[in-house]
Structure formats: structure tokens, C-alpha cells
C-alpha positions as CSV (number, residue, x, y, z in Angstrom):
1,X,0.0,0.0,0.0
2,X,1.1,3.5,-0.6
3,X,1.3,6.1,1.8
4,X,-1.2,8.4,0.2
5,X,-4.0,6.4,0.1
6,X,-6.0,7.0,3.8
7,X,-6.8,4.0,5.8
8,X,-10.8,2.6,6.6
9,X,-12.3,3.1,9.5
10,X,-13.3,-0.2,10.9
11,X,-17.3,-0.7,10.4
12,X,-19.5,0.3,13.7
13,X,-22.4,-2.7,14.3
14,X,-25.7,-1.4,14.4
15,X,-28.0,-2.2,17.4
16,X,-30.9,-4.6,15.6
17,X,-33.9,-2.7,15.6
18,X,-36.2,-5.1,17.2
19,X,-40.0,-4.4,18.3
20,X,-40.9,-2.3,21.4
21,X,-42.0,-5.1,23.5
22,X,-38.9,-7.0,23.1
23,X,-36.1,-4.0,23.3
24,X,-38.0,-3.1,26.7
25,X,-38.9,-6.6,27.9
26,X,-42.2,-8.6,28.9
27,X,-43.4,-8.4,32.4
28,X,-43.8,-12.0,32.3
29,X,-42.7,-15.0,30.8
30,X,-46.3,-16.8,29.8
31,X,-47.0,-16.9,25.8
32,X,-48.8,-13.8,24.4
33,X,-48.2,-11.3,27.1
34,X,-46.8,-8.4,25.6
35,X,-47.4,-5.5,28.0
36,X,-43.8,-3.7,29.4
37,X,-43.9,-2.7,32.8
38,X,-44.4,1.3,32.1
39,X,-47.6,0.0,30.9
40,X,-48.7,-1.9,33.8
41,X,-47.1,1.0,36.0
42,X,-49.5,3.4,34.0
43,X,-52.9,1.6,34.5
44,X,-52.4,1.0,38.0
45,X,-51.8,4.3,38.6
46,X,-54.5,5.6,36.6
47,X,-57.0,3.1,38.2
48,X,-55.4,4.4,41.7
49,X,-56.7,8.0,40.5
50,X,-60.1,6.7,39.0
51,X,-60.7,4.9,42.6
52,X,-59.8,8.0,44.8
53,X,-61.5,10.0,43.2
54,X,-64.6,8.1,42.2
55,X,-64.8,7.9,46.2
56,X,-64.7,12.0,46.4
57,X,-67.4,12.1,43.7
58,X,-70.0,9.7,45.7
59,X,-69.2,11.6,48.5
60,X,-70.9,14.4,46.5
61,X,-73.4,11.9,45.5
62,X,-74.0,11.4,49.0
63,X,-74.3,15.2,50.0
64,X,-77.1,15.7,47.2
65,X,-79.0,12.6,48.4
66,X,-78.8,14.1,52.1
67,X,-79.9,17.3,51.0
68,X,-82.6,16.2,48.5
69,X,-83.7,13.8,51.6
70,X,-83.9,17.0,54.2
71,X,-85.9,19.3,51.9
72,X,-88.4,17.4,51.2
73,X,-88.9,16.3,54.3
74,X,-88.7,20.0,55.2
75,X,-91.1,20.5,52.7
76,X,-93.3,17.7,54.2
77,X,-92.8,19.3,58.1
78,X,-94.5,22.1,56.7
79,X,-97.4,21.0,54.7
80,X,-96.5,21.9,51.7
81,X,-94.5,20.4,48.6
82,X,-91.3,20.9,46.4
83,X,-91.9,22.5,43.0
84,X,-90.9,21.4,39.5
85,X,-87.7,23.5,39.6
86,X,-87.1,22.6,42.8
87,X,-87.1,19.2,41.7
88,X,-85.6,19.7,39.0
89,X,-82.4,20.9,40.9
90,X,-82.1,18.5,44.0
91,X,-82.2,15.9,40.9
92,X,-79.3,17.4,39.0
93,X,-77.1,17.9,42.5
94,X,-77.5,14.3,43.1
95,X,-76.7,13.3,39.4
96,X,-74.3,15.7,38.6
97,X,-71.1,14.7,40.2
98,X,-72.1,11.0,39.0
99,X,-71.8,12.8,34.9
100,X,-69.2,14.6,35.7
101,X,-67.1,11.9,37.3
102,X,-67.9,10.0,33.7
103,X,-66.9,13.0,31.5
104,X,-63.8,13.1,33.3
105,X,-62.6,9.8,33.1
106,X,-63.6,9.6,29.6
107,X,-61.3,12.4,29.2
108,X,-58.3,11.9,31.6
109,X,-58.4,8.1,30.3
110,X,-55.4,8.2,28.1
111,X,-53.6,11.4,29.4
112,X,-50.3,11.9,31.2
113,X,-50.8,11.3,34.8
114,X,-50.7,14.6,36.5
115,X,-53.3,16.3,33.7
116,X,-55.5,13.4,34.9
117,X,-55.2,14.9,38.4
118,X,-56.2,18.0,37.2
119,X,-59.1,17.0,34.7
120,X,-60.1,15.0,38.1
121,X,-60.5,18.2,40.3
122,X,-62.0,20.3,37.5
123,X,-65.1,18.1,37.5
124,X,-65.1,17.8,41.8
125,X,-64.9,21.4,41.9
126,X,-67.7,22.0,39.4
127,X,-69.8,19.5,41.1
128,X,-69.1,21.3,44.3
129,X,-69.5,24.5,43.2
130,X,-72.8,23.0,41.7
131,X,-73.8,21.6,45.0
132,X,-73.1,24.9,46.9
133,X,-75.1,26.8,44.4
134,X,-78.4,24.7,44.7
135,X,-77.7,25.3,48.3
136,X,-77.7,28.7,48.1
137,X,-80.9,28.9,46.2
138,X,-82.8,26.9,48.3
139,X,-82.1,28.9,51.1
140,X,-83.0,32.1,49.6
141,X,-85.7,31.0,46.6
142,X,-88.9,30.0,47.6
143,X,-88.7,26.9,45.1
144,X,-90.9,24.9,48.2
145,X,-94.8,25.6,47.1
């Protein structure tokens, strides 16, 4: 060889490109499991969230039964009745947080785990700030006949 001619490099190897499941590994050995553990990490913690919080949305639930239960039997102590729109709202604060709880975990399903925190409260606090509303107009409406 001459001297002017410039040497090869040697050739690098290439890292196979293999799929996902197998660059990261299987959480278990059986046949046909192909889940990785970020995945399993990810649902449990998304089901944690959907079970914490599905218990501070019937707690809600619970509040609007209590209160739907005390004005009517308010009403009743009095001999008189609830109207339609009075109805109408003790119905929507005892069904309200159960939609809202739904529309939020339709939404926060398939979202990074602290934006499903957040979508989470957004719904409690609008079915609070529900709950505290109908509150505050049965206390100063005359929505009992």
C-alpha cells in the first residue's frame, strides 16, 4: 500500500432494531403477554386515581341525596310540597357529580398522569361549586310551594 492512500475506519455494528416489547422486555414469561412494565405502571396508577376520586365524587353523590332527603322532608314538616324547579335541581345535585365523574374519566383516560389529576378536580370542583349553588338557592328561593 502506498502512503497516500487514507486507511478505513473499521465498520460500527448497528444495534438490531427489534419491536418495542422486546427491546424493553415482557413483564412476564407466559406466551402472548406483551405488556412492558411502564404500561402496567400506567394503569395502575390511573386506576389508583379513577378509585380516589370516584370515592370523592360519591361523597358528593352522598351530600345531594342528604340534601334532596332533608328538603323534602322539610317540605313535608311544613305541609307543603317541592316544586318542579325545585325538583328539578335537587335531581341534578345528586346526578351531577355521577356525569361529571364519567366525563372526566372519559377524558383523563389516556392522558399523562398529572393532567388526569387536574381533569379529576375540574369536574369535583364544578360539582361542588354546583352543589353549593343549589344550596344557596334553596335557602333564599322560595322553590318549596
Amino acid at each position: 500500500m502506498s502512503d497516500t492512500t487514507p486507511e478505513r475506519e473499521p465498520a460500527r455494528k448497528r444495534a438490531p432494531i427489534l419491536p418495542k416489547d422486546v427491546q424493553t422486555g415482557p413483564v412476564s414469561t407466559r406466551p402472548g403477554t406483551s405488556r412492558t412494565t411502564s404500561g402496567v405502571s400506567r394503569r395502575w396508577g390511573a386506576t389508583t386515581l379513577a378509585v380516589i376520586f370516584g370515592l370523592l365524587y360519591a361523597y358528593d353523590v352522598w351530600e345531594g341525596l342528604d340534601w334532596l332527603v332533608l328538603n323534602v322532608q322539610g317540605a313535608a314538616s311544613l305541609d307543603t310540597t317541592v316544586t318542579g324547579t325545585g325538583w328539578a335541581s335537587l335531581i341534578l345535585v345528586v346526578l351531577a357529580p355521577v356525569l361529571l365523574f364519567v366525563a372526566a374519566f372519559l377524558i383523563a383516560r389516556r392522558r399523562a398522569f398529572f393532567l388526569q389529576i387536574l381533569i379529576y378536580v375540574a369536574g369535583w370542583a364544578a360539582a361542588s361549586a354546583l352543589y353549593l349553588s343549589i344550596v344557596t338557592l334553596f335557602s333564599s328561593a322560595s322553590i318549596i310551594a
